[in-house]
N, C-alpha and C positions, 0 to 999 in steps of 0.2 A: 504494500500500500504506500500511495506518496505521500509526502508529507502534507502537500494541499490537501487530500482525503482526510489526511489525521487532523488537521482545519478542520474541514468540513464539520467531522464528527463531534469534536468539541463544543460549535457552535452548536448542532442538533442538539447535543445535550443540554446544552445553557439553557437554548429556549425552551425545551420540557420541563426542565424545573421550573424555571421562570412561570409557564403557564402550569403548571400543577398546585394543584391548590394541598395547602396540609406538611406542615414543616416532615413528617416520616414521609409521605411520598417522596419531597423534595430529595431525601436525604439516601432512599432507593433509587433514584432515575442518578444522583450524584457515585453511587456505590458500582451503579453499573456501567458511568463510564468508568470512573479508575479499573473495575472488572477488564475493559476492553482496550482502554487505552497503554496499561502498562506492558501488553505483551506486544503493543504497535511499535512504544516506543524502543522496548530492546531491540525489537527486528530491525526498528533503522539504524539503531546505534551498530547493530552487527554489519549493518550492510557498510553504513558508513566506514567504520573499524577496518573491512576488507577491500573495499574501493581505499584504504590509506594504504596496507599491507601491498598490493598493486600497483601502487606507484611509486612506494619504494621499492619494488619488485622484492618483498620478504617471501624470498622464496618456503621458507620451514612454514610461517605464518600461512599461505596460502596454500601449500600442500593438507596443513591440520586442517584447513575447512572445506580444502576438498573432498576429503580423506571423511569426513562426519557427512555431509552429503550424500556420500555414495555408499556408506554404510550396510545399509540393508539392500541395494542391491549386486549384483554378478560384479565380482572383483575388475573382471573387464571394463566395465565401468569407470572408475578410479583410478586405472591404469590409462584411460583414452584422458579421462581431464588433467591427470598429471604429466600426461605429455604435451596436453595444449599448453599447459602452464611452462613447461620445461621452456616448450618452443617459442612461447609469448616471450621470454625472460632470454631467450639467444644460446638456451642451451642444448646443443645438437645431439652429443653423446648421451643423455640422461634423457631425451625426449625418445632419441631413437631406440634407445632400452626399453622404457616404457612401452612403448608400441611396440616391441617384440613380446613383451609379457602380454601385451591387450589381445595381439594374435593367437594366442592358446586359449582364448575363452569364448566363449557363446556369442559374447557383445560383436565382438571382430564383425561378423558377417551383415549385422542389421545397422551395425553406425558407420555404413560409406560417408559422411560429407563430414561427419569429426575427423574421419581417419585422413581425407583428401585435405581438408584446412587445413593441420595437421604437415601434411607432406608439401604443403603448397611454401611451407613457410622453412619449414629444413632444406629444400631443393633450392631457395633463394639464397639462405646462411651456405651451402658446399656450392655456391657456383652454379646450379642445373639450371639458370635463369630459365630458357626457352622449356625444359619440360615441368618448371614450377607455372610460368601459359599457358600450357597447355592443361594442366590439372586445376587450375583457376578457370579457365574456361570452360573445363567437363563440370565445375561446380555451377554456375551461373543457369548453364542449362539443363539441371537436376528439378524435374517440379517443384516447386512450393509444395510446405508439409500441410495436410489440412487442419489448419488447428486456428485459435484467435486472431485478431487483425493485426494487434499490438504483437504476437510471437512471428507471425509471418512477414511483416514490417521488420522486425529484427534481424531475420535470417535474410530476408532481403539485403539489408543493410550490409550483414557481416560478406555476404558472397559479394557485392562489389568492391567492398574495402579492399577483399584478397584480392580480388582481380587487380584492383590499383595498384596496392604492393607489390606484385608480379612482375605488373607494369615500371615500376618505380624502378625496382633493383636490374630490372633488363632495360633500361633507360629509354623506354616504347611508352609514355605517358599520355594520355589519351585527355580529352580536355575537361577538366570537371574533377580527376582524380585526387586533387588533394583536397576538395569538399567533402569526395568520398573517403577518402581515410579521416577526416576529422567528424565526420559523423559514423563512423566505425568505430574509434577513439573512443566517443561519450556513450554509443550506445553498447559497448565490448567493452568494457573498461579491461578484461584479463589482457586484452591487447592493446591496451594501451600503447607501452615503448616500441610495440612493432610498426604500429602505425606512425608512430612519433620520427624514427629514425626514416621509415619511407616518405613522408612529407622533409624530412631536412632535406632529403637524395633529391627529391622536387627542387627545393629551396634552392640547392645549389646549382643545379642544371639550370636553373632560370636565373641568376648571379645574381641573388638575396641570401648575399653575407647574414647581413645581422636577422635575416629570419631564423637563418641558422642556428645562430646563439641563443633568442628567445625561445626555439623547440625545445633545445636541450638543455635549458638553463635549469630544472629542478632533475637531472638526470641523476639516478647512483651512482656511485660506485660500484662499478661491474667487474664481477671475477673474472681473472683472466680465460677461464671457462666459458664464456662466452660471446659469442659473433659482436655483440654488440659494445666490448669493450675495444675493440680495433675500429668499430664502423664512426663509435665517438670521436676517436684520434684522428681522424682520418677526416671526417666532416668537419672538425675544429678548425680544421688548416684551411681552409675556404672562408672562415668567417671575415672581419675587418681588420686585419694586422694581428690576425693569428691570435685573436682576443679569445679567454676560456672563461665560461659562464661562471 
């Protein structure tokens, strides 16, 4: 629920007490918003807490609440989000473990567009730019899953973003792409830093120094373990006199 809804609710409650007549009613319609309202507000506290964990790319952090997520269901599972995370986060070796464990279970065969996400974004980090295109391309034209407007708007969302990205690191940018990675960005937040590093690659190809800097200026510190600790150093040097965020 967003937080304008946890507004909303509020307010509904205000005005039922306000018009209930009798301080004990008042004091039940008050009893059962705190009833409703306090498991609203952890939820966003949690969400918030893990949208921070993501943008410092706390890998351990963000593993534990995948890892609670996928609990009750097939280990393959938990094995496909901890690779998207690996992969979110520029870790090639530990993403592609993962997905060798996802492949020995049930999940493997029903989650093709996790698994292709997934590969669209290791095939960019070793080099395969052109067959990480073409697996961003088999994504795009995968039907739509039939489910909510708001969950099919997402997947929407996140299949262009890849394709951008694709785009970006095979230096093939199509016009529009860095809209789409930034609305990929807000609505993917796990991929955050992947989209972030493929709009600098824009940024620079179109000679916006200092866009540069502002993309990466709240970036981690990245273990040398991954892609994205070279692709920082590397994009740094493009900016305005080799200036670091």
């Amino acid at each position: 629920m967003t937080l304008w809804r946890v507004v909303g609710l509020v307010l509904l409650l205000a005005a039922m007490a306000a018009v209930t007549r009798g301080a004990g009613e008042r004091w039940i319609v008050l009893a059962l918003g705190v009833f409703l309202l306090v498991p609203l507000a952890l939820s966003l506290w949690q969400q918030a807490r893990f949208r921070r964990a993501l943008f410092r790319a706390d890998l351990e952090a963000v593993l534990f609440v995948l890892q609670n997520q996928a609990k009750d269901q097939d280990i393959g599972v938990y094995q496909l989000l901890a690779a998207t995370a690996y992969a979110a986060f520029g870790f090639v070796e530990d993403a592609r473990t993962a997905l060798a464990r996802a492949s020995q279970t049930g999940t493997w065969v029903v989650a093709l567009e996790q698994r292709v996400l997934v590969e669209v974004m290791l095939d960019v980090y070793e080099g395969e730019r052109l067959r990480a295109l073409r697996k961003a391309a088999l994504l795009v034209e995968l039907p739509l899953p039939r489910v909510e407007y708001a969950a099919r708007r997402r997947v929407h969302i996140l299949r262009q973003g890849i394709g951008a990205l694709a785009r970006a690191f095979a230096r093939k940018p199509n016009p529009g792409d860095a809209t789409r990675l930034e609305h990929t960005e807000k609505e993917v937040p796990v991929l955050v830093w992947a989209m972030r590093y493929a709009r600098a690659i824009l940024a620079v190809d179109a000679g916006h120094g200092e866009e540069v800097v502002r993309l990466l200026a709240d970036a981690p510190p990245w273990s040398t373990k991954s892609a994205f600790a070279a692709y920082h150093t590397e994009l740094l040097t493009h900016s305005p006199a080799g200036e670091r965020p």
